[in-house]
C-alpha positions as CSV (number, residue, x, y, z in Angstrom):
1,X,-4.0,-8.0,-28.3
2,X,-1.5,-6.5,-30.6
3,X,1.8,-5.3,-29.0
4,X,2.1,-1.5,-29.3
5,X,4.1,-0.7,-26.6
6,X,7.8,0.7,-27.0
7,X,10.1,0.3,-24.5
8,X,9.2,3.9,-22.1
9,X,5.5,2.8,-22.6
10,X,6.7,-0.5,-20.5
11,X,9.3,1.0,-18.2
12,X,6.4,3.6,-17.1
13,X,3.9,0.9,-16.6
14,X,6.2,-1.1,-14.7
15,X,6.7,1.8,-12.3
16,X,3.1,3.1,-12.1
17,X,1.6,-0.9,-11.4
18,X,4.5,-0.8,-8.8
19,X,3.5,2.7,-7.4
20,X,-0.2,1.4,-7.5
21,X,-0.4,-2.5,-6.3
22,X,3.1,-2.6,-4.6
23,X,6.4,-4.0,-6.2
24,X,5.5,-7.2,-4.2
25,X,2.3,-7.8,-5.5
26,X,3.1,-6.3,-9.4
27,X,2.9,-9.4,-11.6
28,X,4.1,-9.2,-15.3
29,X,1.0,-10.0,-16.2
30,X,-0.2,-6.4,-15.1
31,X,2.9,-4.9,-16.2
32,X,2.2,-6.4,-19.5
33,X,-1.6,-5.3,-20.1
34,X,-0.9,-1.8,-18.8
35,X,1.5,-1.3,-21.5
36,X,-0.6,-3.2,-24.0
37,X,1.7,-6.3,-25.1
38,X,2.0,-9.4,-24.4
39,X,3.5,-11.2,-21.5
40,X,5.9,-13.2,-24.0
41,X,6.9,-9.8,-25.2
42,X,7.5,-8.6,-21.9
43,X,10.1,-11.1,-21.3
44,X,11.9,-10.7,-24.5
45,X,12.3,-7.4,-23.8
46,X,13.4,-7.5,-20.0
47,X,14.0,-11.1,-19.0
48,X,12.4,-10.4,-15.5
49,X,9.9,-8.6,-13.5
50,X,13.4,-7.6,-11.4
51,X,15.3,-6.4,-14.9
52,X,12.5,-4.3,-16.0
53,X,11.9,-2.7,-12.7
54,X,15.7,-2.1,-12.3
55,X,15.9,-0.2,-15.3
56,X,12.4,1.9,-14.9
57,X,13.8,2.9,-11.8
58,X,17.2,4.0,-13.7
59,X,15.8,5.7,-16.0
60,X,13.0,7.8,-14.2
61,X,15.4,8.4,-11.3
62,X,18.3,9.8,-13.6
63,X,15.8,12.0,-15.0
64,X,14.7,13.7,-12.0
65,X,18.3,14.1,-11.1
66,X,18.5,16.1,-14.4
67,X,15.7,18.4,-13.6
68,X,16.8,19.0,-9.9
69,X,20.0,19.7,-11.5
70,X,18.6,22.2,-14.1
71,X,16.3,23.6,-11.4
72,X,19.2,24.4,-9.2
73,X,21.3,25.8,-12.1
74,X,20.2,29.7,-11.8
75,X,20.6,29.9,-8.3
76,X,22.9,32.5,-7.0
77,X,23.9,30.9,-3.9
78,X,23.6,27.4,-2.2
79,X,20.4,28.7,0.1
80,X,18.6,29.5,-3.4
81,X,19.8,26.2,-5.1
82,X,18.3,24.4,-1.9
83,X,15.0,25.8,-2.1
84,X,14.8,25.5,-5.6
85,X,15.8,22.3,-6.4
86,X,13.8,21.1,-3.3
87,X,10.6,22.6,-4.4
88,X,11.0,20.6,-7.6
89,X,11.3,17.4,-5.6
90,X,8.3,18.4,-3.9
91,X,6.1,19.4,-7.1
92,X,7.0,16.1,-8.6
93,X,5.6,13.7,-5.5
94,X,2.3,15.9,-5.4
95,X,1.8,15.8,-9.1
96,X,2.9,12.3,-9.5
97,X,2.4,10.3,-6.6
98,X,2.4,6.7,-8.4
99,X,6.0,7.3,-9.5
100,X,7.1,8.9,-6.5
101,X,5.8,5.7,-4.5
102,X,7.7,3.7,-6.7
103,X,10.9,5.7,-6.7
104,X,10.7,6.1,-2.8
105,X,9.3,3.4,-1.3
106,X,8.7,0.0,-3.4
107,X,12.7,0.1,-4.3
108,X,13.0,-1.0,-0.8
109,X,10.9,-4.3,-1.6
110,X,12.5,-4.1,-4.9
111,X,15.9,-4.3,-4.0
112,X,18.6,-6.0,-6.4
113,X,19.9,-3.6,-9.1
114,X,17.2,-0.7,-8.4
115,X,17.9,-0.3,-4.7
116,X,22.1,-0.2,-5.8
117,X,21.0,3.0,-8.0
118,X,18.9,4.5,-5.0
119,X,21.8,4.3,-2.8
120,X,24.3,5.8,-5.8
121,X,21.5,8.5,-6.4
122,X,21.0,9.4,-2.4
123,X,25.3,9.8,-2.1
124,X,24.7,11.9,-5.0
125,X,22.8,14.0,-3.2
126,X,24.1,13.8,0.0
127,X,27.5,15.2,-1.9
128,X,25.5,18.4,-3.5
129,X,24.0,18.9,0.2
130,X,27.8,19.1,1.4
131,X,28.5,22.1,-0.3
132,X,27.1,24.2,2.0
133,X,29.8,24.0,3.8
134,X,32.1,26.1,1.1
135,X,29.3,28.9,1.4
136,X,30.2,31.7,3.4
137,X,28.5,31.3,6.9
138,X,28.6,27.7,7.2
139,X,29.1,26.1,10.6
140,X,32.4,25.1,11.5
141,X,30.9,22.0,13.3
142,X,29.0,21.1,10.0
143,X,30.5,17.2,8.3
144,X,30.2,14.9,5.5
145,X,27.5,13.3,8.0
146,X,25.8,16.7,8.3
147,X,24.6,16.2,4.7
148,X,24.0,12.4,5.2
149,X,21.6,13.5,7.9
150,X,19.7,16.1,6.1
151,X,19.2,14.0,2.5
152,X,17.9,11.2,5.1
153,X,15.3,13.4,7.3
154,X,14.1,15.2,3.6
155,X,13.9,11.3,2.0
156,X,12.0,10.3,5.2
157,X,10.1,13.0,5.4
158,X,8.5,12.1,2.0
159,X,8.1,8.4,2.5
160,X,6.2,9.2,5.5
161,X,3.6,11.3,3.7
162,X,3.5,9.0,0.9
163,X,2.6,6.0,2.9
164,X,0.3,7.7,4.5
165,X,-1.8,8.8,1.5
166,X,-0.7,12.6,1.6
167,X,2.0,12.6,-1.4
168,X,-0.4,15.3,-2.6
169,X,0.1,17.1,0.2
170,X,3.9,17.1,0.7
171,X,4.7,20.4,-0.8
172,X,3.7,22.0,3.3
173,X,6.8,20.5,4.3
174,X,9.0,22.7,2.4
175,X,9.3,25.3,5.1
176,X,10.1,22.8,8.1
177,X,12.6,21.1,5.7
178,X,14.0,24.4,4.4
179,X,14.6,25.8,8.1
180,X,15.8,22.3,8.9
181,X,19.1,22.5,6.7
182,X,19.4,26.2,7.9
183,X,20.1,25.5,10.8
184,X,22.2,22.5,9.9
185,X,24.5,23.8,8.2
186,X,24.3,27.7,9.0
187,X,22.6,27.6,12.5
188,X,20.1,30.1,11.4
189,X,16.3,30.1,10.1
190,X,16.9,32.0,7.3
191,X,14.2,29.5,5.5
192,X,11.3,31.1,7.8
193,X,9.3,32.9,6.8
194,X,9.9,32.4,2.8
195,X,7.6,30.0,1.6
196,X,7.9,28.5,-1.9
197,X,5.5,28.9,-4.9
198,X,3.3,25.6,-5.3
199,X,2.4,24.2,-8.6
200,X,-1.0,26.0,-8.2
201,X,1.2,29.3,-8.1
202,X,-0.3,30.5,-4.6
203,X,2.5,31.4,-2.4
């Protein structure tokens, strides 16, 4: 089998085998014919199952950081920028549910380099999440652990419906989530009622 695979080719079979057997039971092997190379390749390039993983996971992860960020970018306040950028998150588990496995829940059987990332990328967003509290409204009783609690419930809530088979189905949870960091960080529901556009553009 000729080798034909460049590096992004690998990285994305690494996290789709991942997303599709399980990082426990993803052998290079797999890795290696997904991609179309060889397994001797594989290793020259990565070293490891671990090393390769590690940097798929940096690499996909940082790029849907980007596109939350651009997402959010427009948004005149931090309400807007919430729903925005959390429909994104949303879109991308429903049209991608392989990935999103891998991102979300096989970096927890992962661990090693990957999971240090996850935890870098979840303070990342826990920090965005505590801006709220500079908008105008915001609860006085609202912390730093107010944000740690909502970036949890909305990563749980998706690893929940991922597991379950329904990563297709997650964009329904917008408006629970969306009313949920409402009334976090505002004590209102300004979220009901305003449900976001789905990919299929129904509203």
């Amino acid at each position: 089998m000729p080798d034909r695979s460049g590096d992004e080719d690998v990285l994305e079979a690494m996290l789709l085998t991942a997303g599709e057997l399980g990082y426990a039971k993803t052998t290079v092997r797999e890795v290696a014919e997904r991609a179309r190379i060889t397994q001797d390749r594989f290793h020259r390039r990565f070293g490891s199952k671990e090393a390769c993983f590690a940097r798929a996971y940096q690499e996909a992860s940082e790029r849907i950081a980007a596109e939350l960020t651009e997402a959010c970018r427009e948004a005149a306040s931090w309400r807007d920028a919430f729903r925005a950028g959390l429909a994104h998150l949303l879109c991308v588990v429903a049209e991608q549910p392989l990935l999103a496995r891998a991102l979300l829940l096989e970096v927890r059987s992962a661990r090693g380099q990957a999971w240090v990332k996850h935890q870098q990328l979840v303070e990342r967003l826990t920090a965005a999440l505590d801006t709220a509290r500079d908008e105008p409204g915001a609860r006085s009783g609202a912390t730093s652990m107010t944000a740690g609690f909502m970036a949890g419930a909305i990563e749980e809530a998706l690893c929940i419906e991922i597991a379950a088979g329904r990563a297709g189905e997650v964009e329904r949870l917008a408006p629970d989530l969306t009313r949920l960091a409402f009334l976090q960080f505002f004590g209102e529901e300004k979220g009901k009622g305003r449900e976001i556009r789905s990919r299929h553009g129904s509203t």
